[in-house]
C-alpha positions as CSV (number, residue, x, y, z in Angstrom):
1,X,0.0,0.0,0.0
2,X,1.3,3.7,-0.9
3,X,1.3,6.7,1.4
4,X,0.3,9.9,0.4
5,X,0.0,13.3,2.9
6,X,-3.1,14.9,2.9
7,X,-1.6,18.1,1.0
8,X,0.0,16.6,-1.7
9,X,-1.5,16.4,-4.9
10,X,-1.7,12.8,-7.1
11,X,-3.5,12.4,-10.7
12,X,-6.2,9.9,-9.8
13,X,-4.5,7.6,-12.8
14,X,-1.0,8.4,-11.9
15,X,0.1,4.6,-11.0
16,X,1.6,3.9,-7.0
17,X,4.0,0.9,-6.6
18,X,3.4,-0.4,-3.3
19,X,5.0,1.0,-0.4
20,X,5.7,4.7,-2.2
21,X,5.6,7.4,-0.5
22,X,4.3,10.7,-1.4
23,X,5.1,13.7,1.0
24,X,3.8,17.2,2.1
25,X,3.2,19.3,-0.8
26,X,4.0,17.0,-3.9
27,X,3.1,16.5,-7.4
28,X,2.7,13.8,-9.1
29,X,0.7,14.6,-12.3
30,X,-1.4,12.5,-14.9
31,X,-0.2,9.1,-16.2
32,X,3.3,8.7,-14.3
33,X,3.9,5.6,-13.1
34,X,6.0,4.9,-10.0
35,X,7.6,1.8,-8.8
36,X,7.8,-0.3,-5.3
37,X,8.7,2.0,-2.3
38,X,9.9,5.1,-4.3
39,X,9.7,8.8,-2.4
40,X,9.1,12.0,-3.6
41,X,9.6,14.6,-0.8
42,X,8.3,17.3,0.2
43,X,7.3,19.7,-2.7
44,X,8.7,18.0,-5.5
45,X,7.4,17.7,-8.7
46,X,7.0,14.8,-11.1
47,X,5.6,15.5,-14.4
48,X,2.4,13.6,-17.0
49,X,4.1,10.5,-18.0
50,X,6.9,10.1,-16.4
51,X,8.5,6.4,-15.5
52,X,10.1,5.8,-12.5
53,X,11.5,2.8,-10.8
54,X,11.3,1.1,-7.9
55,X,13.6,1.8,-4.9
56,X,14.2,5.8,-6.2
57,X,14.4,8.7,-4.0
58,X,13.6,12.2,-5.0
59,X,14.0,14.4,-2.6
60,X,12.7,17.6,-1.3
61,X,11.4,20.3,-4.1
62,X,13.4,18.4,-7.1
63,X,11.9,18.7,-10.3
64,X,11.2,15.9,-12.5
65,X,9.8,17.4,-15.6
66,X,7.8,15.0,-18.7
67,X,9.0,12.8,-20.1
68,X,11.8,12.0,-17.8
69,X,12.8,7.7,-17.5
70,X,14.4,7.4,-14.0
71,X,15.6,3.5,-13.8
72,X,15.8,1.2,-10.5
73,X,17.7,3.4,-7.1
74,X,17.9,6.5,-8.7
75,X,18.8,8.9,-6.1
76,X,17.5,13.1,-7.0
77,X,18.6,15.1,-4.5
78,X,17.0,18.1,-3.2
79,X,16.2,21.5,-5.9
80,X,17.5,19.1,-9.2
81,X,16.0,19.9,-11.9
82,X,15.9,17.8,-15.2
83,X,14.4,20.1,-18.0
84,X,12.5,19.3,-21.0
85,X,12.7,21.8,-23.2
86,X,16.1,22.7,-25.6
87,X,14.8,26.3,-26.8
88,X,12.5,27.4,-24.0
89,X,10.4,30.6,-24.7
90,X,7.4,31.9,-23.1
91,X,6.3,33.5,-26.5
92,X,6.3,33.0,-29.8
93,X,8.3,35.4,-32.4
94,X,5.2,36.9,-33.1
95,X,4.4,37.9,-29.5
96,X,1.8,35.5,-28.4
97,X,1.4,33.6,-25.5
98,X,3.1,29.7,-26.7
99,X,1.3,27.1,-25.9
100,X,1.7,23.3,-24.5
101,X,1.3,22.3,-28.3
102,X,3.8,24.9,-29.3
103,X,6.5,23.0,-28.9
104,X,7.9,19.2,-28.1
105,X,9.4,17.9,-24.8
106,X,12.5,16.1,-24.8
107,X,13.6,14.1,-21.6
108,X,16.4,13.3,-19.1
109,X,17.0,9.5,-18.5
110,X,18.5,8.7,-15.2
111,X,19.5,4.5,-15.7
112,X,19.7,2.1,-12.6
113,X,21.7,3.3,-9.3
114,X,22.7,7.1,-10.6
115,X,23.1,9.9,-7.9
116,X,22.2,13.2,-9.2
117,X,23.2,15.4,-6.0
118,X,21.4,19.1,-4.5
119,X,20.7,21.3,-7.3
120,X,22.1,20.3,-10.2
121,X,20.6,21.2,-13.3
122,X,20.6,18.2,-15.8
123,X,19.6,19.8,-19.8
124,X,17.4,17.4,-21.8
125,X,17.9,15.6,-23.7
126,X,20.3,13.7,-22.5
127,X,21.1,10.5,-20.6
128,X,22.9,9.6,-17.3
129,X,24.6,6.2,-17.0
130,X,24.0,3.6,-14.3
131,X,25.8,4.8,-11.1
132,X,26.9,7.5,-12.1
133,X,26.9,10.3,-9.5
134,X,26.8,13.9,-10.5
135,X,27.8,16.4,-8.1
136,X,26.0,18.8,-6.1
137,X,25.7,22.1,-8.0
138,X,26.7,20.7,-11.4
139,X,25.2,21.8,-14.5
140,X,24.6,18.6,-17.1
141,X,24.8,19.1,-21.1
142,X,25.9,16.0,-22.3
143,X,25.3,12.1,-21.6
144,X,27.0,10.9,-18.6
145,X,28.6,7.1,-18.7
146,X,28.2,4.4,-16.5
147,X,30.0,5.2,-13.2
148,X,31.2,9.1,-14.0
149,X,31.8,10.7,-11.5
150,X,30.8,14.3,-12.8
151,X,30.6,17.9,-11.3
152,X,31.3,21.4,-12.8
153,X,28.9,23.6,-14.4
154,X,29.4,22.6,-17.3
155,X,29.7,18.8,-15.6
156,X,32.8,17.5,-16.7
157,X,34.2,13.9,-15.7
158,X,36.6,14.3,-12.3
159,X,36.8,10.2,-11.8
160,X,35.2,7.0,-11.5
161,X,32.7,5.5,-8.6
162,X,31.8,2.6,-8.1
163,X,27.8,0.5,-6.7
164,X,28.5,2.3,-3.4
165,X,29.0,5.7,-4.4
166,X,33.2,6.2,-3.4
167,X,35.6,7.3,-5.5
168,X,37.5,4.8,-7.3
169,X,41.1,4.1,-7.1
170,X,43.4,3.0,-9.6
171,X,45.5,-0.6,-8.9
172,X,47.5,-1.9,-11.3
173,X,44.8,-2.8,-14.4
174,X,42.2,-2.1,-12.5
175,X,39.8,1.1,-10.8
176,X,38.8,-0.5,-7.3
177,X,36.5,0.6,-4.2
178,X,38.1,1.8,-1.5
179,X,34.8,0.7,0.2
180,X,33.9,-2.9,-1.1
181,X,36.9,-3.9,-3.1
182,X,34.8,-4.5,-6.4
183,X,37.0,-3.8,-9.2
184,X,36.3,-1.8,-12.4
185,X,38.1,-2.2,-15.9
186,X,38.6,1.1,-17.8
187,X,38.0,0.7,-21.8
188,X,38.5,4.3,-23.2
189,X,36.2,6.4,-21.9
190,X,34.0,3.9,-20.3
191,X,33.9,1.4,-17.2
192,X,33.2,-1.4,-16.9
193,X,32.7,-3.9,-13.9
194,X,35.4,-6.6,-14.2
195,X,34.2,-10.0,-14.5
196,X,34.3,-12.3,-11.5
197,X,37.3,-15.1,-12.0
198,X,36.3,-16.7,-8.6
């Protein structure tokens, strides 16, 4: 069963997974569809349409704008933003008022395990590997691989981080976590986990 606080506001067809979570103030418009035991805090904002998985925290007043794909564990920290519109304009060069129909939304996707940290801006369309983790404040133009670790306005890539989140360090062949000891194989600029010889 999903909880939802008396002041937030949820589309009668928007779909609930069990055990998610809607807090004070939120929005969760027409046609989304969240997974198991997601959270959307306190005066966030999730737009008609949008997918999310299960297990994803957004946090307080983030903005999750139509027709953003969050995947499985997504974290959004608190004020993010992910846009939907490449040439935004209030009017048209005639003067009048645009319209919903004036113009065509593109999305952010956010794929399994990324961390998008306190107001960071992330500019559709674009796409945001699987753990990835985008720092706090960072401004995001361009996709993001697997594991990135990103920050910057614009976000450029600082390092690599692994399932838990720390910053990778490099041992002989391979990028390792400092807190697990999984290890990561470099190919270019992408990562890869290395496979298991056990």
């Amino acid at each position: 069963m999903s909880s939802i606080a008396v002041s937030a506001d949820v589309a009668e067809n928007a779909v609930l997974g069990e055990g998610t979570k809607i807090w004070h103030l939120a929005q969760v418009r027409e046609d989304a569809v969240l997974g198991e035991n997601c959270i959307v805090g306190r005066g966030a904002y999730v737009g008609t349409g949008v997918k999310i998985g299960e297990n994803t925290k957004i946090q307080n007043y983030a903005l999750v704008y139509e027709p953003a794909v969050l995947g499985k564990g997504v974290f959004i920290g608190p004020a993010v933003v992910l846009t939907n519109d490449t040439y935004p304009r209030s009017v048209s060069p005639d003067g009048s008022l645009k319209s919903a129909h004036d113009w065509t939304p593109v999305g952010v996707t956010v794929e399994d395990g990324a961390s998008i940290g306190a107001r960071a801006v992330c500019i559709a369309p674009l796409t945001i590997g699987r753990w990835a983790t985008i720092a706090a404040g960072s401004v995001v133009t361009k996709d993001v691989p697997a594991f990135a670790l990103m920050a910057g306005v614009p976000a450029r890539r600082l390092g690599w981080v692994g399932k838990a989140g720390f910053p990778l360090k490099r041992d002989g062949g391979f990028w390792v976590c400092p807190q697990t000891g999984a290890k990561y194989i470099e190919d270019g600029n992408f990562l890869k986990e290395a496979e298991d010889k056990a």
